[in-house]
C-alpha positions as CSV (number, residue, x, y, z in Angstrom):
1,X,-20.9,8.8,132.7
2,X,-20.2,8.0,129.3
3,X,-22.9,7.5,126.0
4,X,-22.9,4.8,123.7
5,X,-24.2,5.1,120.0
6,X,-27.1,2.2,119.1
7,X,-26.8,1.2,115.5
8,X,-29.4,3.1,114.9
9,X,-28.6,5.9,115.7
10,X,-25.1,5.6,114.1
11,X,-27.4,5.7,110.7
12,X,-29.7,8.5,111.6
13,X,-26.1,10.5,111.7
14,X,-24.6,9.2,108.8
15,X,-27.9,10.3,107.1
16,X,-27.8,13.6,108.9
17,X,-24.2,14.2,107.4
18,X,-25.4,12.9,103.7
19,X,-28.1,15.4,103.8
20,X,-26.5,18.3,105.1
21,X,-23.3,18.1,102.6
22,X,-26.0,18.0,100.0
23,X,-27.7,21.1,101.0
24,X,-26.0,22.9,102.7
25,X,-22.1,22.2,102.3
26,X,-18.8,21.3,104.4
27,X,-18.9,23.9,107.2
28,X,-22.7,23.3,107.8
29,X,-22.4,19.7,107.9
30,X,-19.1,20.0,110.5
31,X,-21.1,22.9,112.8
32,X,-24.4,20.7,113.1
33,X,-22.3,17.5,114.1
34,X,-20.6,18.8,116.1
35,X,-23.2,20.3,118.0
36,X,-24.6,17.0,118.0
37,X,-22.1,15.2,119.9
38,X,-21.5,18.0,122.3
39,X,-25.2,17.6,122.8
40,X,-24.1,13.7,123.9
41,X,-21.9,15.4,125.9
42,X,-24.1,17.4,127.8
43,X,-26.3,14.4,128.4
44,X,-23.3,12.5,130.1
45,X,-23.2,15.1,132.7
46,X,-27.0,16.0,133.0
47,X,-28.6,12.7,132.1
48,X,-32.3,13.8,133.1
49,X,-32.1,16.9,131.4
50,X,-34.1,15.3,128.7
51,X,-38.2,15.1,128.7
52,X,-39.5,11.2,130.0
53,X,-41.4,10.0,127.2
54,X,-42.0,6.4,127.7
55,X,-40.5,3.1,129.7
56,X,-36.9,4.7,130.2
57,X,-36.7,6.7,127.4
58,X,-35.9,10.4,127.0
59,X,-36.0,13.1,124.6
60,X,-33.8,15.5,124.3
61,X,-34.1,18.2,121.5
62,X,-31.3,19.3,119.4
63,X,-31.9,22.1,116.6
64,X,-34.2,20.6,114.7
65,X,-33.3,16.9,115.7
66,X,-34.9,14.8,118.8
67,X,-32.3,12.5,120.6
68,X,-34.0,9.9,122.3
69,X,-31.8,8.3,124.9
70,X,-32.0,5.2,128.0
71,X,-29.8,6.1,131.2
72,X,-28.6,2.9,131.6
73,X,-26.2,2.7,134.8
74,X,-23.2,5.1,134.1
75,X,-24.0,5.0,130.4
76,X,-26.3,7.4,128.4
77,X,-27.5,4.7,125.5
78,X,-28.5,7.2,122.7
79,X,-30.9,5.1,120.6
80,X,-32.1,7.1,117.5
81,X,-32.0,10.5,116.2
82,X,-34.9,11.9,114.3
83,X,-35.9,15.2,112.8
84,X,-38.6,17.2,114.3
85,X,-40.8,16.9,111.4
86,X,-40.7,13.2,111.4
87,X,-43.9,11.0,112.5
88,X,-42.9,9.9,116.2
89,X,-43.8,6.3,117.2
90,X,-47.5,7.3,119.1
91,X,-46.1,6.1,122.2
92,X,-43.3,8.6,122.5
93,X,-45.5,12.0,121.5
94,X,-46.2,14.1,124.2
């Protein structure tokens, strides 16, 4: 399997990088992504691991981020990225 990045999501990492540099440097911002993509990684070769939340879509938890993802075939779709303390859509909390 392989992922692909929604456009979305391609934002919710540029804003995970912007805030990081700004608080907490270079070496922070490098560790945390990538963590990240290894975590897209790991979902290439265990798709399910990730909690069903709703029609298809997963959630997988990365540090303090949520990666919600479609298994779509042989790809992983990985559709937005949001921080745990961010208000979750009502139909994806569980």
């Amino acid at each position: 399997m392989r992922y692909e990045l929604s456009e979305r999501a391609r934002a919710d990492i540029k804003a995970i990088i912007i805030y990081t540099l700004e608080n907490f440097g270079r070496g922070q911002a490098d560790e945390y992504l990538d963590g990240l993509f290894k975590s897209f990684d790991l979902l290439t070769d265990n798709p399910r691991i990730g909690m069903s939340v709703t029609g298809g879509v997963r959630r997988y938890i990365y540090r303090s981020h949520y990666v919600f993802y479609e298994i779509r075939g042989e790809v992983i779709r990985i559709a937005t990225i949001r921080h745990t303390r961010q208000e979750l859509p009502p139909e994806w909390k569980r």
